[in-house]
C-alpha positions as CSV (number, residue, x, y, z in Angstrom):
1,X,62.2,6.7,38.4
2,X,60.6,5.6,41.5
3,X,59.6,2.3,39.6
4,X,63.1,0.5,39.7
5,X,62.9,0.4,42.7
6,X,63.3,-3.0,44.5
7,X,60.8,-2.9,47.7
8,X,61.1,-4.9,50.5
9,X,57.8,-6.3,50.4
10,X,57.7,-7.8,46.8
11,X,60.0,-11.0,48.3
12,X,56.8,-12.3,49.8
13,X,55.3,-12.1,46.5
14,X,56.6,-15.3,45.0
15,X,55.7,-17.3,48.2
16,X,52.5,-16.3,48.1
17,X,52.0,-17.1,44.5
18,X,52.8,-20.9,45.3
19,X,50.2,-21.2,47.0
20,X,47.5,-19.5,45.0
21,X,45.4,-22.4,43.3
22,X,46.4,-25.0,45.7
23,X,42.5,-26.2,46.0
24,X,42.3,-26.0,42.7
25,X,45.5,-28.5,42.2
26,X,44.3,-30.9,44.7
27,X,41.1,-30.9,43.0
28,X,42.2,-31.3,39.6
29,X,44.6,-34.4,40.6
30,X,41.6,-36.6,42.4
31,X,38.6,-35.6,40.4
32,X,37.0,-33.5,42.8
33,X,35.6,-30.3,43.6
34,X,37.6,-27.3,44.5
35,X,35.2,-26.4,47.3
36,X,35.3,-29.9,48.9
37,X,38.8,-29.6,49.5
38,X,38.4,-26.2,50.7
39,X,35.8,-27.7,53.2
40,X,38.6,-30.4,54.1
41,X,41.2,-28.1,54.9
42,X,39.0,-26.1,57.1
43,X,38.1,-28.8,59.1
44,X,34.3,-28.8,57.8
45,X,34.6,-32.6,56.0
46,X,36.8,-35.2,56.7
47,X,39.0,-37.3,53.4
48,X,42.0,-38.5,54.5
49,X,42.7,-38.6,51.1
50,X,42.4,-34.8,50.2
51,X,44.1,-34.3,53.5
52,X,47.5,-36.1,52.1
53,X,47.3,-34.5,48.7
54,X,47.1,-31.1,50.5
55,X,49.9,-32.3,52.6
56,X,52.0,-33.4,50.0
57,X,51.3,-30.0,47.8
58,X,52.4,-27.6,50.9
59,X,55.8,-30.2,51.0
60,X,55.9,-29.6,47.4
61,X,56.2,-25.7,47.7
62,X,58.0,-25.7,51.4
63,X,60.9,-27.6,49.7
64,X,61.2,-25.5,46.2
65,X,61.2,-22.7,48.9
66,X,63.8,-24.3,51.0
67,X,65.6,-24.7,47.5
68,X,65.2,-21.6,46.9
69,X,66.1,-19.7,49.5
70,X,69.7,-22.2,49.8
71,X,70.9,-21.5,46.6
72,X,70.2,-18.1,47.6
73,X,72.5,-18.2,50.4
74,X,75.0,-20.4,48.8
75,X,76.3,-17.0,46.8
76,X,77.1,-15.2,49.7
77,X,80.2,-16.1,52.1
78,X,79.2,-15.8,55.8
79,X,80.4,-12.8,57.1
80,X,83.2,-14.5,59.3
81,X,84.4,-16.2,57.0
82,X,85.0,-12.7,54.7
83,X,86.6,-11.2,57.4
84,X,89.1,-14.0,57.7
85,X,89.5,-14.1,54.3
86,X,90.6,-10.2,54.3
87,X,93.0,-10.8,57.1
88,X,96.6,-11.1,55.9
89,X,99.7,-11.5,57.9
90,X,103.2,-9.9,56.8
91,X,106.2,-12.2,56.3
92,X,107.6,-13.2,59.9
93,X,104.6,-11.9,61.6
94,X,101.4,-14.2,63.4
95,X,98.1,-13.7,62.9
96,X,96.3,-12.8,65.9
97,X,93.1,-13.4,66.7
């Protein structure tokens, strides 16, 4: 069952999602057209206004990533820290290094 698989590319998946619709977002939130702010991100129109929104969107999905990806990490013990951990002396004897 090839299907259960977990592959290595699905992790961008999510990330990718996140972004999907940003234009449309953007839009919806000033009362504008999704193909304006399109035309402001590439450079093609000028609104410093759209151009903050979009900022503030991609800060919005940078950080839930950040988030993400540190809680993530919080569950796993850098690896120096479980070899230390593993390390036990005998009564009477030191620990070397």
């Amino acid at each position: 069952m090839n299907g259960d698989k977990v592959d290595s590319n699905m992790n961008s998946i999510p990330a990718v999602s996140l972004f999907r619709g940003i234009y449309n977002r953007v839009a919806k939130r000033l009362g504008v057209d999704p193909s304006y702010v399109s035309r402001v991100a590439r450079g093609e129109r000028k609104s410093t206004v759209v151009e903050k929104a979009l900022a503030e969107e991609v800060r919005v999905i940078r950080d839930h990533l950040n988030n993400h990806n540190s809680n993530h990490n919080n569950n796993h013990a850098p690896a120096d820290q479980k070899r230390k951990s593993k390390i036990k002396s005998r009564p009477g004897e030191p620990l070397e290094a």
